[in-house]
MDTraj code that builds the backbone (N, CA, C; nanometers):
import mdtraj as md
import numpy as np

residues = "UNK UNK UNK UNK UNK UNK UNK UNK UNK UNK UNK UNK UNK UNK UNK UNK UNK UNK UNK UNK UNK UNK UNK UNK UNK UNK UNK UNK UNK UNK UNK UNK UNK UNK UNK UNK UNK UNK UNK UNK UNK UNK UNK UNK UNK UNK UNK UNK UNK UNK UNK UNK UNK UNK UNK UNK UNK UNK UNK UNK UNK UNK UNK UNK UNK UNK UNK UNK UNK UNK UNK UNK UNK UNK UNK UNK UNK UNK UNK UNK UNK UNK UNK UNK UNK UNK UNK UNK UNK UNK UNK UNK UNK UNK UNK UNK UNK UNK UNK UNK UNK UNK UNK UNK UNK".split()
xyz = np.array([
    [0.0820, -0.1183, 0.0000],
    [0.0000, 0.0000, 0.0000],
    [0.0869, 0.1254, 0.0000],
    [0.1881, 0.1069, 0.0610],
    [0.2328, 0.2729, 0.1081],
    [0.3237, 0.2730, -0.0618],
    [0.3816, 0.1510, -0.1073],
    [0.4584, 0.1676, -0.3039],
    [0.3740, 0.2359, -0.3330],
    [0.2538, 0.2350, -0.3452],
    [0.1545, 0.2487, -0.4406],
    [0.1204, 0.4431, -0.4325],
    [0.1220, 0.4446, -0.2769],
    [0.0839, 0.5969, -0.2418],
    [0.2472, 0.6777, -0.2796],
    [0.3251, 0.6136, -0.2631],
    [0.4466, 0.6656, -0.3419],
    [0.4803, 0.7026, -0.4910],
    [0.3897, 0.5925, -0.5367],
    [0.4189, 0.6308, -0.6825],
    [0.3164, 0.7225, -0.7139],
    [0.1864, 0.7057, -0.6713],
    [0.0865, 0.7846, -0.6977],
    [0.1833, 0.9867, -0.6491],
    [0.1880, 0.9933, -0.5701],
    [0.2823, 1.1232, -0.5557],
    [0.3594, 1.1541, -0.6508],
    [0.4731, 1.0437, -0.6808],
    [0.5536, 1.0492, -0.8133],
    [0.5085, 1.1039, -0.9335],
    [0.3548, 1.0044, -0.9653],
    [0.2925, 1.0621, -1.1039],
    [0.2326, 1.1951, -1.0641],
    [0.1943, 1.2335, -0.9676],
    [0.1103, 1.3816, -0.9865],
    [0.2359, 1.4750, -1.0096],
    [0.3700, 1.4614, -0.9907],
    [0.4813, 1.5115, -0.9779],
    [0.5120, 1.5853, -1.1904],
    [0.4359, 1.5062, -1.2509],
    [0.4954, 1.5465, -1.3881],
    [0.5801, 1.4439, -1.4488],
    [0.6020, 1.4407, -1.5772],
    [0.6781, 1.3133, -1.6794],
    [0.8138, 1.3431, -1.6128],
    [0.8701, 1.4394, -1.6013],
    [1.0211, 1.3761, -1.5555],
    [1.0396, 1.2945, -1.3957],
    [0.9605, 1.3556, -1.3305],
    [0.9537, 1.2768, -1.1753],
    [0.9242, 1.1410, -1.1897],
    [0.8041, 1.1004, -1.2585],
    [0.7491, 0.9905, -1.3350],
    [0.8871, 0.9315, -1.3887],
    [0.9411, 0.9619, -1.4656],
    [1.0781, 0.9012, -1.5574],
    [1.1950, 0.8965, -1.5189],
    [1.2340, 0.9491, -1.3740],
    [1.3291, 0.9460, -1.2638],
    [1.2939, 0.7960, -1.1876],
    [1.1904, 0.8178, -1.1649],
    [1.1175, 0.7170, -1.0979],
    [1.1333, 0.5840, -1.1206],
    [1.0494, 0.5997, -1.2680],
    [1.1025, 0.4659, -1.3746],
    [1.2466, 0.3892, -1.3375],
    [1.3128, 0.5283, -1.4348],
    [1.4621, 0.4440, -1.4415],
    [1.4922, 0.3975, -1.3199],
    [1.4721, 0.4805, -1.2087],
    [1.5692, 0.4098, -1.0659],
    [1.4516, 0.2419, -1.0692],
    [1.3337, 0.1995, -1.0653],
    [1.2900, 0.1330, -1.0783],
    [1.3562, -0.0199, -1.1495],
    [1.3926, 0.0449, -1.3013],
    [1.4566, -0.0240, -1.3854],
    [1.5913, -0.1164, -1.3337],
    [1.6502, 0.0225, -1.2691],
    [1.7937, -0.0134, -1.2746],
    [1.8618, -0.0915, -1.1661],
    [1.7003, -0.1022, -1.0420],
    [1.6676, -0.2004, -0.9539],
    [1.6385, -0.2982, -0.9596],
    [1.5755, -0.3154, -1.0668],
    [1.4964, -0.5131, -1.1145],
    [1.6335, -0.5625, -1.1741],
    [1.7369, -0.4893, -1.2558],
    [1.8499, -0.5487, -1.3412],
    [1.9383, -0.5606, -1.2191],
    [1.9726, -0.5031, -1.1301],
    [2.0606, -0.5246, -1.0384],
    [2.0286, -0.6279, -0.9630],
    [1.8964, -0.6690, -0.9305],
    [1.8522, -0.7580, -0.8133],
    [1.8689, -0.8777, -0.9352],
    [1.8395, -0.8638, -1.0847],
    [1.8368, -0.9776, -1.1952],
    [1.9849, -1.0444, -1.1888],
    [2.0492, -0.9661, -1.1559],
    [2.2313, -0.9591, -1.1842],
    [2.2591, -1.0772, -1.0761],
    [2.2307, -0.9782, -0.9561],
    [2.2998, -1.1089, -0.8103],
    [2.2066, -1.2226, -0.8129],
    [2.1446, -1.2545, -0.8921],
    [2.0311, -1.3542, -0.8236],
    [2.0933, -1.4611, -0.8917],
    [2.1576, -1.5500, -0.7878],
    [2.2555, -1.7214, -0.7925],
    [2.1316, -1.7738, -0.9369],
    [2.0178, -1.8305, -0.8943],
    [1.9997, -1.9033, -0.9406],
    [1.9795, -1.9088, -1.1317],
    [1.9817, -2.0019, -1.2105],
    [1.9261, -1.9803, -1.3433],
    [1.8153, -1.9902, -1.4164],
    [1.8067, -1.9067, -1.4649],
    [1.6898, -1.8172, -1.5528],
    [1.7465, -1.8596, -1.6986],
    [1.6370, -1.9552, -1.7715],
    [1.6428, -1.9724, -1.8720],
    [1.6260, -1.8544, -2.0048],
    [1.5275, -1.7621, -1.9303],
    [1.5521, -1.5968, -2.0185],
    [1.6073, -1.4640, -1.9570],
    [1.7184, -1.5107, -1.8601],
    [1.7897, -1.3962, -1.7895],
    [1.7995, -1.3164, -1.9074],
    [1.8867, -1.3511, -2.0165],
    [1.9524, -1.2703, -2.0959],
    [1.8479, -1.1408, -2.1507],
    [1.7421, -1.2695, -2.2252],
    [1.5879, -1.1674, -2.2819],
    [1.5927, -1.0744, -2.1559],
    [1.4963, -1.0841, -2.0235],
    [1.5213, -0.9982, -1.9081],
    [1.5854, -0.8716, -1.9418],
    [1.7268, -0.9167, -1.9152],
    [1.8207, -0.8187, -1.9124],
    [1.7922, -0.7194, -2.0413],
    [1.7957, -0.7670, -2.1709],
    [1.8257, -0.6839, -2.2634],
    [1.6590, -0.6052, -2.3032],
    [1.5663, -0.6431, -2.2120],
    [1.4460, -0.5729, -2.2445],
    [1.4934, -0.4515, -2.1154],
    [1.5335, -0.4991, -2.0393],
    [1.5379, -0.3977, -1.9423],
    [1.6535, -0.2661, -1.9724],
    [1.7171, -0.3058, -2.0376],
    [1.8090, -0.2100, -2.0945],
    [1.7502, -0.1169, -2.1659],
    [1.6439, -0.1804, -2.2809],
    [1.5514, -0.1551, -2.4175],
    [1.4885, -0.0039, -2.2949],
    [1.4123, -0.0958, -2.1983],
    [1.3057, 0.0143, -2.1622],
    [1.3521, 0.1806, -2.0960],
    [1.4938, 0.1189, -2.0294],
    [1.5657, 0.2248, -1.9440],
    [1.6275, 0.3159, -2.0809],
    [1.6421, 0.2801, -2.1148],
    [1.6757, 0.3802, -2.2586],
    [1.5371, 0.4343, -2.3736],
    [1.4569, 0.3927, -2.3307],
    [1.3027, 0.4653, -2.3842],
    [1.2612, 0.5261, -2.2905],
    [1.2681, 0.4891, -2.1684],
    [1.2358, 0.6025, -2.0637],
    [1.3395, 0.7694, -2.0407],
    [1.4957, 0.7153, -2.0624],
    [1.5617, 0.8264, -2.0721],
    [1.5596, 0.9043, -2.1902],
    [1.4915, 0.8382, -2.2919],
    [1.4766, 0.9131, -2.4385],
    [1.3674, 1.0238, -2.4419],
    [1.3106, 0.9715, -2.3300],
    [1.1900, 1.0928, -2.3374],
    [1.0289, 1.0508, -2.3819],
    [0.9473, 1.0459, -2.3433],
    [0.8596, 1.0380, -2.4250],
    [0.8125, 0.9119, -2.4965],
    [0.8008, 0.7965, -2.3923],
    [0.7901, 0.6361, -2.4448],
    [0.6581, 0.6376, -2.5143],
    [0.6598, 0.5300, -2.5903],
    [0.5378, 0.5267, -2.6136],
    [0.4483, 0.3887, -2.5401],
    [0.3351, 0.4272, -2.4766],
    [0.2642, 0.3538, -2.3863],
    [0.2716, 0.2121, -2.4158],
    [0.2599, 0.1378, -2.5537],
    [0.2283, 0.0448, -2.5714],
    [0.3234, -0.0421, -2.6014],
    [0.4857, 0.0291, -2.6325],
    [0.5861, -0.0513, -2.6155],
    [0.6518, -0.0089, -2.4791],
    [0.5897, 0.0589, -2.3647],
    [0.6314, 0.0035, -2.2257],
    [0.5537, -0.1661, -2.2044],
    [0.4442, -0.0961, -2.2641],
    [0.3427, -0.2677, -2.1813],
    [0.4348, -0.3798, -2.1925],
    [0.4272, -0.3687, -2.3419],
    [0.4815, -0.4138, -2.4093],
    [0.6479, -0.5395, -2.3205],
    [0.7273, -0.3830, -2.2964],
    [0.8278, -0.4241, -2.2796],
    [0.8385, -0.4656, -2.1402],
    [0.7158, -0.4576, -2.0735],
    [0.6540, -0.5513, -1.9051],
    [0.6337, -0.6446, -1.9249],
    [0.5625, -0.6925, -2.0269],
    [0.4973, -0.8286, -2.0654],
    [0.6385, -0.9160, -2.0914],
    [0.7450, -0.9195, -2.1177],
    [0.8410, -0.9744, -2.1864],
    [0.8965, -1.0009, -2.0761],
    [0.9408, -0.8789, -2.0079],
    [1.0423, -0.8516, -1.8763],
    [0.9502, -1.0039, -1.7311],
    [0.8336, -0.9548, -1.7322],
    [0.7350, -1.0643, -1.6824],
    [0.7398, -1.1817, -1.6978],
    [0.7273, -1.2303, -1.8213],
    [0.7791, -1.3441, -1.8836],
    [0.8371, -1.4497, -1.8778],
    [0.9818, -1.3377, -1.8871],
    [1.1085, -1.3744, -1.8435],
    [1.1474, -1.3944, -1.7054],
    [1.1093, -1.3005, -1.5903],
    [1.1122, -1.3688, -1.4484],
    [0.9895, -1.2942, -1.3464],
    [0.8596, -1.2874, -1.3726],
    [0.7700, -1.3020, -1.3126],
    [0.7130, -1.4276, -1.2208],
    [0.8562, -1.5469, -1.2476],
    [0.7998, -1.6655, -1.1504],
    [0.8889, -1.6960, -1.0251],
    [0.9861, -1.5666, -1.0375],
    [1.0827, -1.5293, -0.9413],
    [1.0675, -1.4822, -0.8248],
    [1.0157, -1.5131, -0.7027],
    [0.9463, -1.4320, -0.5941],
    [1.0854, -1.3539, -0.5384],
    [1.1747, -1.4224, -0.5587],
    [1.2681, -1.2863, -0.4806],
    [1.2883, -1.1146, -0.5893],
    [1.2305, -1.1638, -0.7097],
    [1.2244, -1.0060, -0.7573],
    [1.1141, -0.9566, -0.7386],
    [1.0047, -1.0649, -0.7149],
    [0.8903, -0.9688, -0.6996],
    [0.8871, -0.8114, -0.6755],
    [0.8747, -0.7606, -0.5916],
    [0.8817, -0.6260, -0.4998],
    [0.9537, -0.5498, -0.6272],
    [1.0341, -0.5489, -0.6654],
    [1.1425, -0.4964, -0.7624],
    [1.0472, -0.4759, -0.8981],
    [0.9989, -0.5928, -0.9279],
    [0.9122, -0.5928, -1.0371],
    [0.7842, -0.4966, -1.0823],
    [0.7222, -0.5255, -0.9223],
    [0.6077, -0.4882, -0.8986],
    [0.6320, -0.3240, -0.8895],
    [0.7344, -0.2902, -0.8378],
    [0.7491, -0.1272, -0.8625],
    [0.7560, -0.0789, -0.9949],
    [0.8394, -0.1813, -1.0693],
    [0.8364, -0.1142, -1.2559],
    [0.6760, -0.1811, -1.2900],
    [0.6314, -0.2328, -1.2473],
    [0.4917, -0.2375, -1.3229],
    [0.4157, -0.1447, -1.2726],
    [0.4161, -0.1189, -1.1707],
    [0.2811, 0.0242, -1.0647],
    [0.3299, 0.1292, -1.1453],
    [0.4530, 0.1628, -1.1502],
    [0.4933, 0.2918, -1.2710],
    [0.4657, 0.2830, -1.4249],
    [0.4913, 0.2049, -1.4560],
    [0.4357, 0.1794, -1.6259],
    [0.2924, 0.1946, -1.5987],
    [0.1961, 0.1463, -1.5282],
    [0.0818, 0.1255, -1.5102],
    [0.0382, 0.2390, -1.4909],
    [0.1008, 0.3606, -1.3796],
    [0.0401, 0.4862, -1.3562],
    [0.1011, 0.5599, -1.5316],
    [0.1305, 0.5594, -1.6334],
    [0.2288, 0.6497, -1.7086],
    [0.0682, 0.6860, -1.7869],
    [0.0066, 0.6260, -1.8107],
    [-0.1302, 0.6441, -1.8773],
    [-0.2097, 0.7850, -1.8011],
    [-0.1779, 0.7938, -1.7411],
    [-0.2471, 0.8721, -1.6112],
    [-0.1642, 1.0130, -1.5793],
    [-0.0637, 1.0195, -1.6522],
    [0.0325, 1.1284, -1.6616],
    [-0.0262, 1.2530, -1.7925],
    [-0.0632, 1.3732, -1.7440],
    [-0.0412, 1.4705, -1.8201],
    [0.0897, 1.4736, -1.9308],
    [0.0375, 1.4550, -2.0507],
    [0.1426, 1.5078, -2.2216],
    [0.1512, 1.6070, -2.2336],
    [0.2459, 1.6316, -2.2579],
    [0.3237, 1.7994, -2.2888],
    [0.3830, 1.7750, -2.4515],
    [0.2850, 1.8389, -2.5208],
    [0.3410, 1.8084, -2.6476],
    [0.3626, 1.9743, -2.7287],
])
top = md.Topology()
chain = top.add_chain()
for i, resn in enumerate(residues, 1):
    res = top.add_residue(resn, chain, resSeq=i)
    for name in ("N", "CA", "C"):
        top.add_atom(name, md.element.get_by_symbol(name[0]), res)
traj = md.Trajectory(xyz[None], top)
């Protein structure tokens, strides 16, 4: 409950707070992906979607449907992992709130 009231703050904050947010998010699921002993038959996929997304988020201006997109894959790949859970679940509550973010075009 209290992730959730966190991110919710985050998004009323504007796309870059939102996209600060993200990346530290990101760069948390790949780090916790990194130390984790055991093997993952799509670590690699994982990894290189997570790279994909942290570099569409720092580009500015993702587009909604290749974040889902690039959750669904990242998911996939180790959504059956309970020690990333928590990690996960923060880059999905943020992709999930990005719909809900004021465009500045």
């Amino acid at each position: 409950m209290e992730q959730r009231q966190k991110h919710r703050r985050v998004a009323g904050a504007g796309d870059e707070s939102w996209a600060v947010a993200l990346r530290g998010a990101v760069a948390r699921l790949r780090r916790e992906l990194a130390l984790l002993p055991a093997e993952l038959a799509d670590r690699t996929a994982a990894d290189d979607e997570l790279a994909a997304l942290y570099a569409m988020v720092s580009a500015g201006s993702p587009d909604v449907s290749r974040l889902r997109r690039s959750l669904l894959l990242i998911t996939g790949a180790v959504g059956s992992v309970s020690a990333l859970a928590p990690a996960l679940t923060d880059v999905r509550e943020l992709i999930g709130l990005y719909g809900d973010l004021p465009r500045h075009y």
